[in-house]
N, C-alpha and C positions, 0 to 999 in steps of 0.2 A: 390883673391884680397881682400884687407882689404873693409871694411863699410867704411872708408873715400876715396877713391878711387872709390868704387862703388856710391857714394854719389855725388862726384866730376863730372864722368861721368854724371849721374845722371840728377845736375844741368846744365850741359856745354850742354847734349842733349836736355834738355829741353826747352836753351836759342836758341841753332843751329832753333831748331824746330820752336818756336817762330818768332826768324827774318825770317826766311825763309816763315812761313805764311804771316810776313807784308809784305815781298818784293811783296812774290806772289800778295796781295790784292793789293799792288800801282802799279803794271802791270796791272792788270785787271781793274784796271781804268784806268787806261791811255790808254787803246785799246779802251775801249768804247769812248775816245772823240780824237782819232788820227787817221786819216784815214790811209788805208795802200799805197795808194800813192797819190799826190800832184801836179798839176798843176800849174807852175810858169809863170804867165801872163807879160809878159813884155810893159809898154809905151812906149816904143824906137819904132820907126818903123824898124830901123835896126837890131835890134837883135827878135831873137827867142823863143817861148816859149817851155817852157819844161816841163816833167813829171819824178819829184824824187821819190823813193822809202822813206817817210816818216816813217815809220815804223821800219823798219830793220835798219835805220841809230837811230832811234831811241836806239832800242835793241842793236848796239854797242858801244851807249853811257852807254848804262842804267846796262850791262851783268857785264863789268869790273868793277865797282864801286858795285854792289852788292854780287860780288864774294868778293870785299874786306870787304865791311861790316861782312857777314858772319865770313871768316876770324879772322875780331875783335872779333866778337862774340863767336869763338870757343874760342881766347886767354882770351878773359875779364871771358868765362865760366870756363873754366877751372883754372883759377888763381884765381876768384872771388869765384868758388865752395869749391878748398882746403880750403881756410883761412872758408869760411862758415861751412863746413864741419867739419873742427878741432874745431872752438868754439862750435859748438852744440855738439860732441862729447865727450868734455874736460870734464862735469860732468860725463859721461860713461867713461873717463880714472881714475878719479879720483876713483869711487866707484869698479873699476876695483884694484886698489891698493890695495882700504881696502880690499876687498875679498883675494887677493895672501897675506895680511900681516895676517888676519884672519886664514888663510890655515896654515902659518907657528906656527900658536899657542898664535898671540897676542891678545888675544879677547878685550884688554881695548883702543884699535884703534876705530876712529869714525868717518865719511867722513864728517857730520856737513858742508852738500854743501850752500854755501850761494846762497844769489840771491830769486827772487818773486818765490813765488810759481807754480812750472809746473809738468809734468808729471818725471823728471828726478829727481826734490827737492821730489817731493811725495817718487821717487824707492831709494831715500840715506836715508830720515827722516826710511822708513820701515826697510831698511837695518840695519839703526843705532836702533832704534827698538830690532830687532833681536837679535843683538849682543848684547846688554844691556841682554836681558834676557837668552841667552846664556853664558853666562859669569859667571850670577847669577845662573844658572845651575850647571855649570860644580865646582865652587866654593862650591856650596852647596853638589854637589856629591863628591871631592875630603875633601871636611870635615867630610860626610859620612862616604865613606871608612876607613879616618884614624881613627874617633871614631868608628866604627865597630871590625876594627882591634884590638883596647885597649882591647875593650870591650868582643872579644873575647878570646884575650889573655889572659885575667885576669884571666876566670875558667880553663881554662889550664895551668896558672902557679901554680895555687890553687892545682888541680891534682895531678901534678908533684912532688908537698909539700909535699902531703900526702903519695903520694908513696913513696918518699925518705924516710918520717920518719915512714913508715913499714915497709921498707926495714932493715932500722938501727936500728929500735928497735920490732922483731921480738915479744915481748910478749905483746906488745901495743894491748888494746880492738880493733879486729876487725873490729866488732859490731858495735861500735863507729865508726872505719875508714868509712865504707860501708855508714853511716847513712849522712857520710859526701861527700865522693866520690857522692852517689846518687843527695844530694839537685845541689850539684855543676853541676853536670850532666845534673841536670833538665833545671839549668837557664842557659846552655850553648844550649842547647835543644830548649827552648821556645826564644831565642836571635837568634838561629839559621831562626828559623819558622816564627819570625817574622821580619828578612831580606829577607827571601823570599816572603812575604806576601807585602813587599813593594814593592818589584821588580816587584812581578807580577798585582802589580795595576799602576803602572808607566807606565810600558807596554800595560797596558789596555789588555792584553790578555784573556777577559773575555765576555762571551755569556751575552746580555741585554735581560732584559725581565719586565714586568711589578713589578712593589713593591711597595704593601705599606708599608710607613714608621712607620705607624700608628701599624700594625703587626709585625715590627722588633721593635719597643719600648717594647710592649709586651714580646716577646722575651725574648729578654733581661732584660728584669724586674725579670719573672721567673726563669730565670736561675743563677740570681747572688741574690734571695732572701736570702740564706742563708749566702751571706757573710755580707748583709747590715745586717741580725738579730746578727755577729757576731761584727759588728762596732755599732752596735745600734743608725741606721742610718733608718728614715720614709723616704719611696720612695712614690710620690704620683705622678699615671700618668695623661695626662689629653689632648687629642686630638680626632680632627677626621679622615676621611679616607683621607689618605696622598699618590696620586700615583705618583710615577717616574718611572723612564724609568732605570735598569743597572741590576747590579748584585747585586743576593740575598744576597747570602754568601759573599760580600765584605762589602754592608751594613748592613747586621747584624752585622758583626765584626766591624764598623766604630760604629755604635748604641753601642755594648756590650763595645766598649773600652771606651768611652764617660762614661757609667753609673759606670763601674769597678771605673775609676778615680775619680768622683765625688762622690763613696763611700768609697773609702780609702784616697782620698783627704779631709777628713771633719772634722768634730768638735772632739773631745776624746771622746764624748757623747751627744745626742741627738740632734744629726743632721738629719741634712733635703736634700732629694733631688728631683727636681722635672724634670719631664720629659714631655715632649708636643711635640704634630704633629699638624701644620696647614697647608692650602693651600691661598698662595696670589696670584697676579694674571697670572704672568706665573712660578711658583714657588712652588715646597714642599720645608717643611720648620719643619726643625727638633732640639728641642730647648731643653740640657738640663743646669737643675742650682743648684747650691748647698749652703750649708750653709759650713762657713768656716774658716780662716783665712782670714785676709785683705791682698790684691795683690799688688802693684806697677801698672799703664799700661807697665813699663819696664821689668818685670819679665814677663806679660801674655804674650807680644810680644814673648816671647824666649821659651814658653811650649812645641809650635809646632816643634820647632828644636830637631834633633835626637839626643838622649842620656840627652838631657837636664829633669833635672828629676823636678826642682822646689824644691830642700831643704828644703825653709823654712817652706813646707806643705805636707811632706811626710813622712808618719809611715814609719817605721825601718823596720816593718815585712811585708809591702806590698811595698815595692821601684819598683819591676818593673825588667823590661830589657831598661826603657829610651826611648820606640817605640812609646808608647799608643797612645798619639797627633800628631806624624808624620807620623804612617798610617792613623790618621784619616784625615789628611789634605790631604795626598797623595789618598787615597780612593775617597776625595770630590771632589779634583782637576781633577781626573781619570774621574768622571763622569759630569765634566762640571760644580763642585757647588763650592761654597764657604764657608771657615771657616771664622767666627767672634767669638774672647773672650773678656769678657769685663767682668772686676772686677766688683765685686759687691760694691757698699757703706758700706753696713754690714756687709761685708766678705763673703770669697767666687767667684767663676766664675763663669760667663751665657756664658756657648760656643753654637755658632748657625751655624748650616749647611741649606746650602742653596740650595738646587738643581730643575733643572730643573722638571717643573709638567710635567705629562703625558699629561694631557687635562686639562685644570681648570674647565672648561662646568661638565665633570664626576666627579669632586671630589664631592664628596655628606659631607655634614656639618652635619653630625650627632651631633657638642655638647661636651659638656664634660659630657658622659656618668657615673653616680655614681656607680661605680662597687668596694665596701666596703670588702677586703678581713682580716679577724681577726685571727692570729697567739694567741694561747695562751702565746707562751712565746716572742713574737718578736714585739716591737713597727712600723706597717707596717701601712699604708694609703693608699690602691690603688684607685682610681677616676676616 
C-alpha cells in the first residue's frame, strides 16, 4: 500500500474509533438515568396499567441511528483522509521529483518548497542545500579532470617531439635529448604525484593522529632553506605549540606547499616570509605571509583552483605542476579546516589555515621563542 492510503486508513480508523467511543459514552449514560423497564399508571378506571420494556425499545431506537453515524464516519474518514493525506504529502511528492530529476544528472533543479516553515520545508531547504554543493562539486571535478588531462598531455606531447626529432635526425646531441626527455619526465612525475595526493586527501583515506603544526612549520622551514638562500628570500618563524587532530604527512605537505609558494612567489630580491602557529579557542591556526607583488582579491580568489598558477607572480624557473593551493585547500578541507587568502596592502599573500584544535586546555603558549639561526652565505631570520 502507498503512505497515502496507509494514511488514509489511518485517519478513517482513527475517526471509526473516535465516534464509536462517543457513542459508547452517550449509551453509558443514558443507562444510568433510564430504567430497564417502566410502569405505566393509568387514571382511567377502565383501562390497565402496564409494564414496558424502556430500555431495549430504547436500544432500537438508539442501534440504527448509530450504526449510521459510524457509517458517515467511515465515508467522511476516508474521503476526508485522502484529500488530508495528498496535501500533507505533496511537499514529499514534490522533493520526490527533484531526487528522480537529480538521478538522471540535472543537478541545477531545486524543490525551493514554499509555505511556513515545518519539518518538510526544513527536508527540501537541506536537500536544496545539497544539491547546491553537489553540483559545485561535480563542476569542480569535471574541470579538474579536463585540466589534468591538458596538463598531462602536454609532457607527452613534448616526449613524442623529441623522439620524432631523434628519430629524424640521428646525429642530434643525445646528451642534450636525455637532459631534456628527463626534466619533461620529472614534471609529468611530480603532476602525476600530486593528482594522487589530491585524490587521496579527498578521500580522507588517512590514519589521524595528534600534530603539532607548530613542528610541521619547522619542518618545512628546514627543508626548503636552501631554496629560499637560492631566492634570497628571509624566512622568519614565530609560534607556539599548535595541536590538531589528522595526518602527519598530509600536513607537512599542506605546511611544505604553503612555504614552497610563498618563497618562489616573492620579491626578485630580498624578500621576506613569515610563518606562524597559534591556538584560538577551538582552533589551531596555521599562518603563512609573504612579501611580494600586489594581488587583486580577484586573482587570490582563483590561486586555490587547480592548475591555476597566478601569472602575474610566478618565476619561470619555479612555475610548478599548478597543485600547490589545491592540495592545500583540499588537505584543509579533508581535515575539517579552512583556507583564507587575503592580499596584502604591500604586496604579497597572508594565506591562513584554520583547523580544528586537539584541546585548547593543552595547548601550552610557549611565546614566540628567539631561535636566531646565521647562514654565512644566506640572508635567513629564524624566531
Amino acid at each position: 500500500m502507498s503512505v497515502r492510503l496507509k494514511l488514509t486508513l489511518s485517519y478513517a480508523g482513527f475517526l471509526m474509533l473516535a465516534g464509536a467511543l462517543l457513542l459508547a459514552a452517550v449509551w453509558l449514560f443514558l443507562l444510568r438515568y433510564v430504567p430497564d423497564r417502566a410502569t405505566l399508571i393509568s387514571h382511567d378506571d377502565n383501562a390497565t396499567n402496564g409494564v414496558f420494556p424502556v430500555r431495549s425499545a430504547l436500544l432500537d431506537v438508539f442501534a440504527p441511528r448509530a450504526a449510521a453515524v459510524l457509517a458517515f464516519l467511515l465515508v467522511f474518514g476516508l474521503l476526508g483522509g485522502w484529500i488530508l493525506a495528498g496535501r500533507m504529502l505533496a511537499p514529499l511528492a514534490r522533493i520526490t521529483d527533484a531526487t528522480r530529476t537529480a538521478a538522471n544528472g540535472s543537478l541545477s533543479h531545486r524543490v525551493r518548497l514554499p509555505g511556513r516553515k515545518d519539518e518538510f520545508r526544513e527536508l527540501a531547504d537541506a536537500f536544496d542545500a545539497m544539491l547546491v554543493r553537489l553540483e559545485a562539486h561535480v563542476a569542480e571535478q569535471q574541470r579538474f579532470a579536463a585540466n589534468a588531462s591538458h596538463e598531462l598531455r602536454t609532457p607527452l606531447a613534448v616526449s613524442k617531439a623529441l623522439l620524432d626529432v631523434a628519430r629524424t635526425d640521428p646525429n642530434r646531441d643525445t646528451g642534450e635529448l636525455i637532459d631534456r626527455l628527463h626534466a619533461v619526465n620529472t614534471r609529468a612525475i611530480d603532476l602525476t604525484e600530486a593528482l594522487l595526493l589530491v585524490s587521496r586527501a579527498e578521500q580522507r583515506s588517512f590514519t589521524r593522529e595528534r600534530v603539532d603544526l607548530s613542528l610541521m612549520a619547522e619542518e618545512a622551514t628546514e627543508t626548503l632553506l636552501s631554496l629560499a638562500e637560492k631566492h634570497g628570500v628571509t624566512i622568519e618563524t614565530c609560534g607556539e605549540i599548535t595541536p590538531t587532530i589528522g595526518s602527519q604527512a598530509l600536513l607537512l605537505q599542506l605546511t611544505t606547499n604553503l612555504v614552497h609558494n610563498a618563497i618562489v612567489h616573492n620579491l626578485p630580491e630580498q624578500g621576506t616570509v613569515w610563518v606562524r602557529t597559534s591556538v584560538r579557542a577551538k582552533s589551531a591556526v596555521l599562518t603563512v605571509e609573504n612579501t611580494g607583488e600586489k594581488l587583486t582579491p580577484e586573482l587570490a580568489s582563483t590561486l586555490t583552483e587547480p592548475f591555476q598558477r597566478g601569472t602575474e607572480r610566478v618565476h619561470t624557473d619555479h612555475a610548478g605542476v599548478g597543485l600547490g593551493l589545491a592540495i592545500v585547500k583540499t588537505i584543509a578541507h579533508a581535515h575539517d579546516g579552512t583556507l583564507t587568502l587575503t592580499p596584502r596592502a604591500a604586496g604579497g599573500i597572508r594565506i591562513t589555515v584554520e583547523l580544528p584544535a586537539e584541546s585548547a586546555a593543552e595547548a601550552v603558549a610557549d611565546g614566540c621563542a628567539d631561535r636566531t639561526e646565521a647562514l654565512a652565505h644566506a640572508p635567513f631570520r629564524r624566531r
